[in-house]
TORPA-4810 file (N, C-alpha, C, O; in nm, 3 decimals):
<nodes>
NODE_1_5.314_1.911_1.065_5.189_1.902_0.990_5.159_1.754_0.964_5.246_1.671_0.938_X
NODE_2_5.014_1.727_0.973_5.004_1.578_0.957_4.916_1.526_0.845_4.796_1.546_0.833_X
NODE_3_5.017_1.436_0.743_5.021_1.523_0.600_4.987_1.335_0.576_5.024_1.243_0.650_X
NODE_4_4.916_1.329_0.463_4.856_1.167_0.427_4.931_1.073_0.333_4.915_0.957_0.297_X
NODE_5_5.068_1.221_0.289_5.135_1.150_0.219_5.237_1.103_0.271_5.316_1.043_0.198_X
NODE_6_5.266_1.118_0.418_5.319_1.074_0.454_5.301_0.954_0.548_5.402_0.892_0.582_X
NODE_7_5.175_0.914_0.595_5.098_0.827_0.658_5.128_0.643_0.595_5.083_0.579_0.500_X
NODE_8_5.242_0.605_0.724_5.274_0.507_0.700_5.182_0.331_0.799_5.219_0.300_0.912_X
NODE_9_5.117_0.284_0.755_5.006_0.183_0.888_5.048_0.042_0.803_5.017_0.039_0.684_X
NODE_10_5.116_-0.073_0.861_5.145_-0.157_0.813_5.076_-0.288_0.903_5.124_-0.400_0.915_X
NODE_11_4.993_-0.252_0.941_4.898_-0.349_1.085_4.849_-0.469_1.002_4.840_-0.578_1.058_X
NODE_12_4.823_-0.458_0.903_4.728_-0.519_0.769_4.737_-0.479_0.643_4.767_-0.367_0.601_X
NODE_13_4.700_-0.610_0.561_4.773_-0.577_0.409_4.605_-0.465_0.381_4.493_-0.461_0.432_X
NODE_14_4.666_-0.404_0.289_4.518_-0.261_0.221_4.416_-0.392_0.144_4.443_-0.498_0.087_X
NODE_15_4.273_-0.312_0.183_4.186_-0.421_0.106_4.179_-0.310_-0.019_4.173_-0.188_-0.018_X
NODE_16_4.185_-0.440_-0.161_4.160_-0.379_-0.263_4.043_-0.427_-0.330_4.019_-0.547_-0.343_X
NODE_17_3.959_-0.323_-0.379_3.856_-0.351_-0.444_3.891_-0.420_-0.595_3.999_-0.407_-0.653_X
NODE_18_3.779_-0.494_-0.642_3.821_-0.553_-0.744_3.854_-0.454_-0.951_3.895_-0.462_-1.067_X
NODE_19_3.779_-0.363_-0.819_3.853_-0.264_-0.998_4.047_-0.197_-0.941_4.115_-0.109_-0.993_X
NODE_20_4.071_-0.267_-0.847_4.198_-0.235_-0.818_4.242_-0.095_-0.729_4.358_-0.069_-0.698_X
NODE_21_4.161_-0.038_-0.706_4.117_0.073_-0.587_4.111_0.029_-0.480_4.054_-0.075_-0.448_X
NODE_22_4.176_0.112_-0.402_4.219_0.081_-0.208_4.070_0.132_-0.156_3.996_0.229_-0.176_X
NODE_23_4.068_0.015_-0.082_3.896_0.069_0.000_3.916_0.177_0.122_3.840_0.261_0.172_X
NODE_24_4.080_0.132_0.155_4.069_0.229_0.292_4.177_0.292_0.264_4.267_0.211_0.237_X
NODE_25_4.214_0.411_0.257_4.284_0.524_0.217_4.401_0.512_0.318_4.520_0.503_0.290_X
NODE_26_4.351_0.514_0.427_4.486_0.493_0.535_4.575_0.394_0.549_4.671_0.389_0.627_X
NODE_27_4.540_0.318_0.471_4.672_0.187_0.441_4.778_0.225_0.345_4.887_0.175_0.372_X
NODE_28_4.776_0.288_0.256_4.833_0.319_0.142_4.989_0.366_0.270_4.982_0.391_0.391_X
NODE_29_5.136_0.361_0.163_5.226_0.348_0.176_5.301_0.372_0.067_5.237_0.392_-0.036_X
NODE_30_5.446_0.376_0.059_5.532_0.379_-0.009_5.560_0.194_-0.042_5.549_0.128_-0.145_X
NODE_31_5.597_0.162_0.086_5.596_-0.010_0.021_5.444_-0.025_-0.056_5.420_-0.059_-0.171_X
NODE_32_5.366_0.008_0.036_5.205_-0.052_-0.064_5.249_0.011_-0.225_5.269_-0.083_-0.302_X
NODE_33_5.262_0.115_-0.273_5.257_0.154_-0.374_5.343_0.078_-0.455_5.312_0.022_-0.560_X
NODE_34_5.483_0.080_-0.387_5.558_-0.065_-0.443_5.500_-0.174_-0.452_5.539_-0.222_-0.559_X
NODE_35_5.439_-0.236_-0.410_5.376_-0.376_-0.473_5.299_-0.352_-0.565_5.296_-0.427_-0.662_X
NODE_36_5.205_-0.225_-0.554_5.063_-0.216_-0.628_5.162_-0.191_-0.801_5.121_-0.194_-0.917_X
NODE_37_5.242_-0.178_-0.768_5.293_-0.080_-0.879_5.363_-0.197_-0.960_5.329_-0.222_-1.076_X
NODE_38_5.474_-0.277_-0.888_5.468_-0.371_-0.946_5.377_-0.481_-1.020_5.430_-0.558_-1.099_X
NODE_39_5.233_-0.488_-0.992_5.154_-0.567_-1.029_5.122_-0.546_-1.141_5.068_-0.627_-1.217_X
NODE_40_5.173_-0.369_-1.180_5.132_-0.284_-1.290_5.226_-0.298_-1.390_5.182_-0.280_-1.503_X
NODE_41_5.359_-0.328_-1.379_5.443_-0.329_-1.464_5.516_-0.207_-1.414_5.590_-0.167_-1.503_X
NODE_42_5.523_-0.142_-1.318_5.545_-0.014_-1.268_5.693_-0.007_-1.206_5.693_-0.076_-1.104_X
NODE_43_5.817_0.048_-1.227_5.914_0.042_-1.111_5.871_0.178_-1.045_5.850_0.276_-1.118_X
NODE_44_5.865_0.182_-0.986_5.860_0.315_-0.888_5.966_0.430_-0.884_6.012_0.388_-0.778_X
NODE_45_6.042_0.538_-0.908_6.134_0.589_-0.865_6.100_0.714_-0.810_5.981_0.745_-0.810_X
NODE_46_6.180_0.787_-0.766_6.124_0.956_-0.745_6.056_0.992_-0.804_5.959_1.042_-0.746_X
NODE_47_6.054_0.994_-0.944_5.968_1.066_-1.026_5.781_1.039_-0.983_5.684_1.111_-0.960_X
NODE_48_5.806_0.900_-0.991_5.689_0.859_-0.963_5.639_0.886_-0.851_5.527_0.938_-0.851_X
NODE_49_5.712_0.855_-0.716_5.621_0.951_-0.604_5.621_1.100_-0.612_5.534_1.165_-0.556_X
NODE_50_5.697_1.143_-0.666_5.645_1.306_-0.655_5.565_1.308_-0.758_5.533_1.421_-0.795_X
NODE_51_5.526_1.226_-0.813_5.371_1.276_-0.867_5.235_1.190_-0.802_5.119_1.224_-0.820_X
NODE_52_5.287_1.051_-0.709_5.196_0.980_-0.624_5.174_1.126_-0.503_5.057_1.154_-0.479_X
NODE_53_5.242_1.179_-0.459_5.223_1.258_-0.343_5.146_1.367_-0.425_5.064_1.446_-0.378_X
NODE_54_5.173_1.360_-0.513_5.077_1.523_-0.577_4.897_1.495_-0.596_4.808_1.580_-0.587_X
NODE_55_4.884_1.350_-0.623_4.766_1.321_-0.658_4.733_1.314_-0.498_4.654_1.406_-0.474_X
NODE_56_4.757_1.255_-0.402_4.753_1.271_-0.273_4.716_1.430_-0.189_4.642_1.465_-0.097_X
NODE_57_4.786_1.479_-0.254_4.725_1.636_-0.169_4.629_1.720_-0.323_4.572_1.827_-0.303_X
NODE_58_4.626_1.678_-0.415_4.480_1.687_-0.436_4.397_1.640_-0.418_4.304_1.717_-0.441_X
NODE_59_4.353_1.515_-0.376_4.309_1.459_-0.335_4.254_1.498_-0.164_4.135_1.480_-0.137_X
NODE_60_4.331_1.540_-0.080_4.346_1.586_0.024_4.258_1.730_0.050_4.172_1.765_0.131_X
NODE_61_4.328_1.796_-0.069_4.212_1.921_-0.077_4.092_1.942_-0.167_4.043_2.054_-0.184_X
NODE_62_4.048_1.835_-0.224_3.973_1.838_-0.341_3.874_1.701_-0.240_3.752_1.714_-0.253_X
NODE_63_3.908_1.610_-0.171_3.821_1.514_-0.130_3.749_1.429_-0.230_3.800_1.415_-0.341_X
NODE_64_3.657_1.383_-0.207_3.568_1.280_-0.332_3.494_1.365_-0.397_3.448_1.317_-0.501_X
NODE_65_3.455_1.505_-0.368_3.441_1.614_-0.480_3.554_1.588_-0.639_3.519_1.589_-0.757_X
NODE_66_3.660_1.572_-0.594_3.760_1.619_-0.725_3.656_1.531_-0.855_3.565_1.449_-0.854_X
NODE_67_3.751_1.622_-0.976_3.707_1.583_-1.079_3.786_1.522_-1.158_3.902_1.551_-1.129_X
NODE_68_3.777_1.416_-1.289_3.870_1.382_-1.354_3.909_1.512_-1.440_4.029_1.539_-1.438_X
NODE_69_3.826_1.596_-1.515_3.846_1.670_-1.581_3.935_1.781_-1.485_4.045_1.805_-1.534_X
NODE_70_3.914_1.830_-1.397_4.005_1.949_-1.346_4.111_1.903_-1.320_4.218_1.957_-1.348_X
NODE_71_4.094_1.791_-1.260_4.256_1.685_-1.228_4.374_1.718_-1.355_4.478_1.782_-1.338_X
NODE_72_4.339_1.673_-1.450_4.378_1.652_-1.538_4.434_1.859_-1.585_4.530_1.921_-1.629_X
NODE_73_4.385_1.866_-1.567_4.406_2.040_-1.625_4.480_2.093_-1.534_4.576_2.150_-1.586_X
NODE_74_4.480_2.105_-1.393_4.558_2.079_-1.291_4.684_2.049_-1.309_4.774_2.122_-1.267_X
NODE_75_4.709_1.905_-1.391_4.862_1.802_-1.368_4.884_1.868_-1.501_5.002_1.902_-1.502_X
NODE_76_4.820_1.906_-1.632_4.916_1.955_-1.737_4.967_2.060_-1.668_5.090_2.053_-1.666_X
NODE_77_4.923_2.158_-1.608_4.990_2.280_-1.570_5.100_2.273_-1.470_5.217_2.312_-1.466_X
NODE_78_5.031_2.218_-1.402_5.184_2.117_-1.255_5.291_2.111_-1.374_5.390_2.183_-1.383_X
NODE_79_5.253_2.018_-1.459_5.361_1.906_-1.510_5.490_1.971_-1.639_5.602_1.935_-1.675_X
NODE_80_5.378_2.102_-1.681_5.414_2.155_-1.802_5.547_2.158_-1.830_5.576_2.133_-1.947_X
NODE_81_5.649_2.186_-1.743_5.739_2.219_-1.734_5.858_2.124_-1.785_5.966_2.149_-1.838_X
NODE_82_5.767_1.956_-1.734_5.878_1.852_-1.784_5.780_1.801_-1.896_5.810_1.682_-1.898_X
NODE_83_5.716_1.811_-1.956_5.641_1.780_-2.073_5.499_1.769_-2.051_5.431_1.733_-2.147_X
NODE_84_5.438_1.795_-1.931_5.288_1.798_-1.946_5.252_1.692_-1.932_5.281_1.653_-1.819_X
NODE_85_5.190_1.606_-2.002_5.089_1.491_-2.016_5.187_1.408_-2.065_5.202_1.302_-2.003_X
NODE_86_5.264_1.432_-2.170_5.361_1.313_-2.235_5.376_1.294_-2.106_5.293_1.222_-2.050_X
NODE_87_5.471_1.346_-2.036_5.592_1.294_-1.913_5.504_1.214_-1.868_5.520_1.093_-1.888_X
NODE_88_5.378_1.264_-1.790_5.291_1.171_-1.685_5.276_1.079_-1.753_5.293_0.979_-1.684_X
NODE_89_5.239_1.039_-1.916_5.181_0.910_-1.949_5.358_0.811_-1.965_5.359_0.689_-1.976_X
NODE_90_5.443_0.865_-1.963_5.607_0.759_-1.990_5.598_0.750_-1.806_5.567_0.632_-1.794_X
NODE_91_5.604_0.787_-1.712_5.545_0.741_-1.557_5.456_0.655_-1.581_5.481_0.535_-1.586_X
NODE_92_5.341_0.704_-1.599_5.255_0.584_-1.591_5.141_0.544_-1.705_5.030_0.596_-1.713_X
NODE_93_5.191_0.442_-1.790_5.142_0.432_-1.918_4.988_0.392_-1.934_4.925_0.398_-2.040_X
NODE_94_4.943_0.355_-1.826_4.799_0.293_-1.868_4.729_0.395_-1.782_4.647_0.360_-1.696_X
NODE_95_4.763_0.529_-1.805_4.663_0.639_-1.769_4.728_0.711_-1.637_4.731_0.645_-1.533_X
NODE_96_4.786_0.861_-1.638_4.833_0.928_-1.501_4.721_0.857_-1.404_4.747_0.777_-1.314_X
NODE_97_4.603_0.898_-1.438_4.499_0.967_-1.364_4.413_0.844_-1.273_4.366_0.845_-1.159_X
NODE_98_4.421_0.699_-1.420_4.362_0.619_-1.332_4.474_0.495_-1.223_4.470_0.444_-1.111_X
NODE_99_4.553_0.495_-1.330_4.676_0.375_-1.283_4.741_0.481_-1.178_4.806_0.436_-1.084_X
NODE_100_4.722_0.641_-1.194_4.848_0.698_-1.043_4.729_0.693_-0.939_4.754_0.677_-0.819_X
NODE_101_4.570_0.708_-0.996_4.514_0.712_-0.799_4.509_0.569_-0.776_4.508_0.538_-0.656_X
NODE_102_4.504_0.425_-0.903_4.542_0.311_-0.798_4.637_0.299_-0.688_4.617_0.266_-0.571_X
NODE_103_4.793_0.343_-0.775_4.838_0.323_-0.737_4.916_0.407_-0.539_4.975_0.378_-0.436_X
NODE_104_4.849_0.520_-0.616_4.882_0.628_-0.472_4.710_0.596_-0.393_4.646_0.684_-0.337_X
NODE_105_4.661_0.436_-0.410_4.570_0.452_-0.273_4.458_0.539_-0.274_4.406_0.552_-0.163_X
NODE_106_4.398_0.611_-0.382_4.285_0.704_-0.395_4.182_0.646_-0.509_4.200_0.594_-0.619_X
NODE_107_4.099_0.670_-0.454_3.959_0.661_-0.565_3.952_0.735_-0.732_4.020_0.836_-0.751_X
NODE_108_3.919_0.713_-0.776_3.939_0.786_-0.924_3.868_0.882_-0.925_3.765_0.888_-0.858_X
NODE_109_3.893_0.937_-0.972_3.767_1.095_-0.981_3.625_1.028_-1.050_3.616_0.938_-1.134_X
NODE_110_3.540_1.090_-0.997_3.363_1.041_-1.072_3.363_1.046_-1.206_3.357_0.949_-1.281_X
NODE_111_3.370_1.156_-1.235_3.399_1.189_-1.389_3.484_1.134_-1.535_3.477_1.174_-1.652_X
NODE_112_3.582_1.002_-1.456_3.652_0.962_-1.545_3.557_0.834_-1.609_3.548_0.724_-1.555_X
NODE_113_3.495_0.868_-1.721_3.374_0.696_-1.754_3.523_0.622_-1.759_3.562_0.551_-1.666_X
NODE_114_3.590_0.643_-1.865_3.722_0.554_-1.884_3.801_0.532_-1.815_3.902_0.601_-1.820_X
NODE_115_3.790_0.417_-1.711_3.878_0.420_-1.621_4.053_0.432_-1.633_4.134_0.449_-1.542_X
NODE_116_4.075_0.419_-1.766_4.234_0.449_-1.814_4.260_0.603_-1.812_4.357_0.672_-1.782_X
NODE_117_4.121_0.631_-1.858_4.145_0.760_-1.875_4.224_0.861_-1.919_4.267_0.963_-1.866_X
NODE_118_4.241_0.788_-2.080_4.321_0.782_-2.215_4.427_0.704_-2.249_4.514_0.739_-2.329_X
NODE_119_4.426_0.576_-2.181_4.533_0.497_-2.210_4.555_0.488_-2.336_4.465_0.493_-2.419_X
NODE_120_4.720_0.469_-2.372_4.711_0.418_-2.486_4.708_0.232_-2.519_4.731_0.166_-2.620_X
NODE_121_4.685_0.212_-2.435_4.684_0.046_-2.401_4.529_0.008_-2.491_4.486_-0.107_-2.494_X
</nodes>
């Protein structure tokens, strides 16, 4: 299966837009996410890509349709299990939703005005 989270292209560094969003989706990486992530204050570990790959295949099946709001209702229910929303915000503190689609290489959902999209920052 030929799956985007697994889609590795290292030909050229990813152009990033200046709100910190990947312009071209097919650059994104595991190293890319490592740098991006570092820039963030971010270490990366498992935890964190299995929830970069999750925003990725929603993303995948949801397209530039998705919403911030369903996203979000979506990952509490995904997530519930290891704490919901706490867990995602100790991953990634300046917002799952906006700091995980920087960092996993995706556009933010339309719907988020706040691009933190409840940071506590």
């Amino acid at each position: 299966m030929n799956d985007i989270n697994r889609l590795e292209i290292h030909l050229q560094p990813p152009q990033v837009a200046p709100d910190g969003f990947m312009s071209d989706l097919d650059h994104w990486s595991p190293k890319v996410a490592h740098h991006m992530a570092a820039a963030e204050g971010v270490v990366l570990e498992e935890e964190h890509f299995a929830f970069l790959y999750c925003l990725r295949e929603h993303y995948r099946n949801c397209g530039p349709t998705w919403t911030a709001s369903a996203l979000a209702r979506a990952l509490k229910h995904e997530y519930a299990s290891l704490g919901g929303t706490r867990y995602l915000y100790e991953l990634f503190p300046k917002g799952p939703i906006a700091q995980g689609c920087r960092i996993a290489g995706l556009p933010v959902p339309h719907d988020a005005l706040d691009t933190s999209f409840g940071s506590v920052h």
